[in-house]
C-alpha positions, 0 to 999 in steps of 0.5 A: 579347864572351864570346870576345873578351873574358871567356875571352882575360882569363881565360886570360891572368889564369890564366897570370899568377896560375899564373906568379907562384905558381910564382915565389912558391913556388919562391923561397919553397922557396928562402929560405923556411927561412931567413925565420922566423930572419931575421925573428926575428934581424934586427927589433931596430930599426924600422930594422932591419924596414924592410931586412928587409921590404923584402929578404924581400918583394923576394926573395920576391915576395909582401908577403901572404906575409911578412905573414902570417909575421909574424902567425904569428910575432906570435901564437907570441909569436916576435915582439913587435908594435913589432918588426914596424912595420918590417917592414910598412913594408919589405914595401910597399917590396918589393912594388914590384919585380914591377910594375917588373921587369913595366914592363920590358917584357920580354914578347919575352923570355917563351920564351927565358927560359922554355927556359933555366930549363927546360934549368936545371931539368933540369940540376939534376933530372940532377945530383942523380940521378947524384950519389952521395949519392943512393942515401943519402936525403940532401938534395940539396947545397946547390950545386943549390939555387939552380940549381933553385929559381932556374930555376923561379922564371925559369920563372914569371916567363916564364909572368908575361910570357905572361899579360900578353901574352894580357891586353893582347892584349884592350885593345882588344876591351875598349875598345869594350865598354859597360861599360868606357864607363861605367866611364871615363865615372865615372872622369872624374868622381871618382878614387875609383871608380878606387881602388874597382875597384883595392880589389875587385879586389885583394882578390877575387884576392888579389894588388895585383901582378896587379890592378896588372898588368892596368892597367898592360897596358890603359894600355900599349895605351892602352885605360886613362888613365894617371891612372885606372890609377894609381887604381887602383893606389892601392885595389890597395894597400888590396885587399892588406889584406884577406888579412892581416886574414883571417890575423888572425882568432883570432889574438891582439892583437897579431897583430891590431895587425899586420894593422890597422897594415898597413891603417892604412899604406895607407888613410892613404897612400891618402887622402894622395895623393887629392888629388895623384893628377895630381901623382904622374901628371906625376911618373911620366910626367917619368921614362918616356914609357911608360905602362904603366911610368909606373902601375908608376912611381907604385906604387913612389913611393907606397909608398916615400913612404908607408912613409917618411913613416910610418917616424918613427912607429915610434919613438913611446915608445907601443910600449915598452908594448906590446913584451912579453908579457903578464905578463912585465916591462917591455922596454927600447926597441927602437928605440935 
């Protein structure tokens, strides 16, 4: 088992989570000094937010990155909490382009990808070498960025590829193991012991795109049922929390109220599609025979559900008292 099972999963995983933070750094280094500016400029509204999350966490790949900024952002009183009800809203929206562009089932395509973006990434190295302005220590013009950055995010988003062929490779080696019998045979039983593996899982690694991807994998080769999967999915959302509340911790109350809504968010659409996880399974499957893609499918109907059906509550006339500092006075509405 330790050979067919526990060291192919753990190297295929290390190649995943080393590709998404290569992905997540790069576009980070790229949009990153802009981020802090978009996200205090563009929140006027809830509305507002919601575009921004949803751009920022798609652009970034990383809804656990934007919401800790926004903490940040909340607890350096940048940010006012009301204006970042959007934003949390809009990050779950955003979170879904990585399992999509995963469902794609661009696998084949991992090592040319991965060549380009290497001869990109050199090109740009070469470039900024023979340019004049290097000898003057000034920053490298703003042409080469996109080349540069943009080539290693295309070069971890091939190593994510990578790491998910190694990881579907184990499907069946997984399959006959004892413990992920018993684990099936519990699952049949209740959808809730789906949603706690996909919860654990998701906050001991830090990523619901990983933990999401793993599943996806297993039920491509069908080692998983698509309706487990997507319980999965389901507590992945909820595991996502727990970085953000990690974040939260010293901070002030409102940076606090951030992380809390985000929970808030999640468990409730988690508890709001218990009872419809067979639904949301026929719904993904009328769309994509496949059934990775059908998991990847249901992450993304549940978050947009989810983040609309919240999205009304963002202009309750109770956040006007919460949207100024303390000490300072009353603030007109936001959310006009």
């Amino acid at each position: 088992m330790v050979h067919a099972v526990i060291l192919p999963m753990l190297l295929g995983f290390t190649i995943f989570m080393t590709g998404m933070k290569l992905m997540e750094l790069a576009l980070h280094r790229w949009a990153g000094p802009y981020l802090k500016a978009v996200l205090e400029r563009s929140t006027r509204t809830p509305l507002h937010g919601l575009i921004t999350g949803t751009a920022t966490t798609a652009v970034l790949q990383s809804s656990t990155a934007v919401t800790v900024i926004t903490i940040g952002l909340v607890n350096a009183r940048l940010l006012t909490f009301p204006r970042t009800l959007g934003i949390v809203l809009g990050t779950n929206i955003g979170t879904c382009l990585t399992t999509e562009l995963i469902g794609l089932n661009l696998n084949q395509l991992a090592i040319p990808m991965m060549a380009l973006s290497f001869v990109g990434w050199v090109a740009s190295v070469l470039l900024w070498e023979a340019s004049p302005r290097r000898s003057e220590r000034q920053p490298e013009p703003a042409w080469l960025v996109p080349l540069r950055y943009g080539s290693v995010a295309v070069f971890g988003f091939s190593l994510l590829m990578l790491g998910m062929t190694v990881m579907q490779s184990i499907a069946p080696a997984i399959e006959k193991t004892a413990l992920f019998t018993w684990f099936i045979d519990k699952s049949a039983s209740s959808p809730l012991w789906g949603i706690i593996a996909g919860a654990v899982l998701s906050a001991a690694v830090h990523s619901s795109a990983a933990v999401i991807a793993m599943m996806m994998g297993l039920a491509a080769f069908g080692a998983l049922p698509v309706e487990l999967g997507i319980a999965s999915v389901l507590g992945a959302n909820i595991g996502t929390c727990f970085t953000a509340l990690l974040a939260s911790i010293g901070g002030t109350a409102a940076g606090q109220f951030v992380a809390w809504s985000h929970v808030a968010l999640n468990v409730g659409g988690t508890l709001l599609f218990l009872p419809l996880i067979g639904e949301l399974t026929a719904v993904s499957a009328f769309i994509t025979a496949s059934p990775g893609s059908q998991v990847a499918h249901a992450q993304t109907i549940f978050n947009l559900v989810c983040s609309l059906l919240a999205f009304p509550l963002c202009y309750l006339p109770v956040w006007k008292r919460k949207s100024a500092p303390p000490g300072s006075p009353p603030a007109e509405s936001e959310a006009a």
